[in-house]
N, C-alpha and C positions, 0 to 999 in steps of 0.2 A: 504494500500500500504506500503510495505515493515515495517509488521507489525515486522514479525523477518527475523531473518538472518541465513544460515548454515554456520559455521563456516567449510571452504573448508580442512584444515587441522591444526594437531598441530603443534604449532611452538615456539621452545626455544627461546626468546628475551627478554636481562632485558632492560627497558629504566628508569634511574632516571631522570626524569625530571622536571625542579624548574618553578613555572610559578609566573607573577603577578596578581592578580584579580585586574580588574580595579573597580574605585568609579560610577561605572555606571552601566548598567543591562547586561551587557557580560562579560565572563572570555575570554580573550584574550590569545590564545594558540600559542605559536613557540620553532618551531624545529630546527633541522640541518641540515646541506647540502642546501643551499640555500634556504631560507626560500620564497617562492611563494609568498604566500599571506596572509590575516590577517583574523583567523581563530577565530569563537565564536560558543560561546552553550550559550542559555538561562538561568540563572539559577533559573527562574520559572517559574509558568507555566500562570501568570500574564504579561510576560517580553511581551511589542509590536515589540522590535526589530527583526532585522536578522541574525538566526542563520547560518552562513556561513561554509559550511560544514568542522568538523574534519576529515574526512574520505577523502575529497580532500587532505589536508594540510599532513596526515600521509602517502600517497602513494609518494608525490611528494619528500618524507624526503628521497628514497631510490636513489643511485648515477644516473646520467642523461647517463651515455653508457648502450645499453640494456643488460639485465642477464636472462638466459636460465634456471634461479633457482626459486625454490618455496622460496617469501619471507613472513615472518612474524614480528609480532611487538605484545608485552604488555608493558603496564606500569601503574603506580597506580599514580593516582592526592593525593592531598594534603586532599582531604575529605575521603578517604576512598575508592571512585572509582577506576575501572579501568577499559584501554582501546585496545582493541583486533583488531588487522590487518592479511589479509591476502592478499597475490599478488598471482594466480599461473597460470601459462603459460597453454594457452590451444592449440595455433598452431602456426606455426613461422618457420624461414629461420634462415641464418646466418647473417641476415638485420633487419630483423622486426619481434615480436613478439606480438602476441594478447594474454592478460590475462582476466581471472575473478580477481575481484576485491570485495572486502569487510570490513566492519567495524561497531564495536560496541563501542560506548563510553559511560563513563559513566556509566560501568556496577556496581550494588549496590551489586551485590548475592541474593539478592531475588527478583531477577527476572526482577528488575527495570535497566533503561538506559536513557543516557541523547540522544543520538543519534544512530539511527542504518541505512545503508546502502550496495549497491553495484551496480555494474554496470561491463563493461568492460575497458581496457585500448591499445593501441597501441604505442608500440618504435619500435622505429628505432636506427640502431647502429650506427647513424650518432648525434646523442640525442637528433631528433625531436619525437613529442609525441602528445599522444592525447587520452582523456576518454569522458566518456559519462556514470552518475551516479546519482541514484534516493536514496533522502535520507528521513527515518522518523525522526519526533524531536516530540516525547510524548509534548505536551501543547502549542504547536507550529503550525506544520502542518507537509506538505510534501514541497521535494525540487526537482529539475531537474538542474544538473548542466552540461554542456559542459566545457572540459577543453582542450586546448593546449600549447605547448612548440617548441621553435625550436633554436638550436644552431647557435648563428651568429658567433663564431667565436673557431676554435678551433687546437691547439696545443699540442707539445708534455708538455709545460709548463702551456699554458691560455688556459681559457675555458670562454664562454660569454654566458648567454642563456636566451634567454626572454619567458616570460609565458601570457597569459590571461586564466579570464573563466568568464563566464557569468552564473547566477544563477536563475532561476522561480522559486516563493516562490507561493507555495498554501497554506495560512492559516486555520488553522480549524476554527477560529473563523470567522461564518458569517458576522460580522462588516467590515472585514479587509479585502481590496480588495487585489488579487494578483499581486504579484510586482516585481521587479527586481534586481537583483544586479550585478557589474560588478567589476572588474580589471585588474589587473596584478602587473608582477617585471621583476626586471632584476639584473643579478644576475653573481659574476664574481669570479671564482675557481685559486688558482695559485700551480700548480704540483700536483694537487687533492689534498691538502691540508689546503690552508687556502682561506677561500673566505668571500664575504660581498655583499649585497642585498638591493635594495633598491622596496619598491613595496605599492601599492596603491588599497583600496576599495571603492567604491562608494555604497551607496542605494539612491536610489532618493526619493524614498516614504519618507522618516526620512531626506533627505538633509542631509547625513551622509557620511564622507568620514574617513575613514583612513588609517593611514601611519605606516611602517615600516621600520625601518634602523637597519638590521642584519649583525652579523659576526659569523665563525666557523673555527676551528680550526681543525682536524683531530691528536689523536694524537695515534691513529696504526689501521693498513687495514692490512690485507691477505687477500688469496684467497675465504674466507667462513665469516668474519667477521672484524668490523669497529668499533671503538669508536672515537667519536666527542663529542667536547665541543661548545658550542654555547650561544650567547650574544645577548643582541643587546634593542631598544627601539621601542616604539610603543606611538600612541595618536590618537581619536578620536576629528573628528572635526563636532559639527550641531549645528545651533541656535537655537536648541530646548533641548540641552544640557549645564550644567554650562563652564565655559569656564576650557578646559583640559590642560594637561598639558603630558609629555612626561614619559612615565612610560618606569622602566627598567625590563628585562626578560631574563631568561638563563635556560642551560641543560645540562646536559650530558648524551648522549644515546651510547646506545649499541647494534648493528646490529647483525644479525645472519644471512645468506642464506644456502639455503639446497638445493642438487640435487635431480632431478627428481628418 
């Protein structure tokens, strides 16, 4: 199950993005634009945790009003990998649009990946939302995740938008029974410019919860492209881990959208 992936089109996007690797068995990934929720990969094929989908966490980075454009995304991690997105609209109004959705992370060049995915997605021009995406993780298993968003409050100034998504994890490894994961955030924009997020993970199998506290900065949008600078802290909390502590994390990326 979603051994590979076609990449739907090609897409110009440079993203430099700074992460921290945390002292535990996840790299902890965030982005911009309101960062959702608290995103990991494995980084072996040893790790018992849960990998909580990058392919969620990279779609939800593009602005919350819908867009009638095909979007993309690469960027290179700190090891040498890199990480390929794509959004592109398959039917829709001037209300709601339904996309295919995909992603690759982790790509080595020979052939190797820390994650691959897709699914579909649903916006609304009002910035509610909503996907449904099946992901592989090489030494891990497979995922099914459901995700939603809905704007509680919006202006020509403020913007408020809260997210969940809940996660079935099938492990490859026989031992490991199939489990769960859950969250959300909430997440608050001012003149589509600077905002700050506050959002939370649970796994119950590992009694694992963690936390994020984001901020981003936008400093130029036109009509085709965005660069954001983005901040902010993150920590892991289970009593089957040494007691953690509040790790810091930042980016700056660079959008691209293209017409149909």
């Amino acid at each position: 199950m979603f051994r590979a992936l076609a990449i739907l089109i090609l897409v110009a996007y440079v993203n430099c993005m700074l992460y921290q690797e945390y002292p535990n068995t996840y790299i902890i990934k965030d982005g911009s634009n309101d960062v959702n929720s608290i995103f990991k990969v494995p980084k072996t094929e040893d790790d018992e945790g849960l990998a909580n989908t990058y392919f969620e966490k990279i779609f939800e980075e593009f602005l919350p009003r819908v867009r009638r454009q095909v979007q993309g995304s690469m960027n290179t991690d700190a090891d040498g990998t890199s990480n390929f997105a794509a959004k592109v609209p398959i039917t829709g109004n001037d209300k709601n649009i339904l996309s295919a959705v995909g992603s690759i992370a982790g790509a080595s060049g020979n052939g190797g990946y820390k994650a691959a995915g897709g699914g579909l997605a649903w916006d609304n021009v009002n910035g509610h939302g909503a996907s449904l995406t099946g992901q592989h993780i090489p030494g891990f298993g497979n995922q099914l995740t459901a995700a939603g968003k809905a704007n509680l409050f919006h202006t020509d100034k403020h913007d408020v938008t809260a997210s969940a998504f809940a996660t079935r994890n099938f492990p490859s490894n026989p031992i490991m029974p199939n489990f769960n994961q859950y969250g959300g955030k909430v997440g608050y924009t001012y003149d589509n410019k600077i905002g700050a997020s506050l959002g939370a993970a649970h796994t119950d199998l590992f009694k694992k919860t963690d936390y994020s506290a984001m901020g981003n900065l936008n400093l130029f949008r036109d009509k085709t492209s965005s660069l954001d600078l983005n901040a902010g802290w993150s920590k892991s909390v289970s009593p089957y881990m040494p007691s953690s502590r509040w790790e810091p994390s930042g980016g700056l990326t660079f959008t691209k959208w293209f017409k149909k």
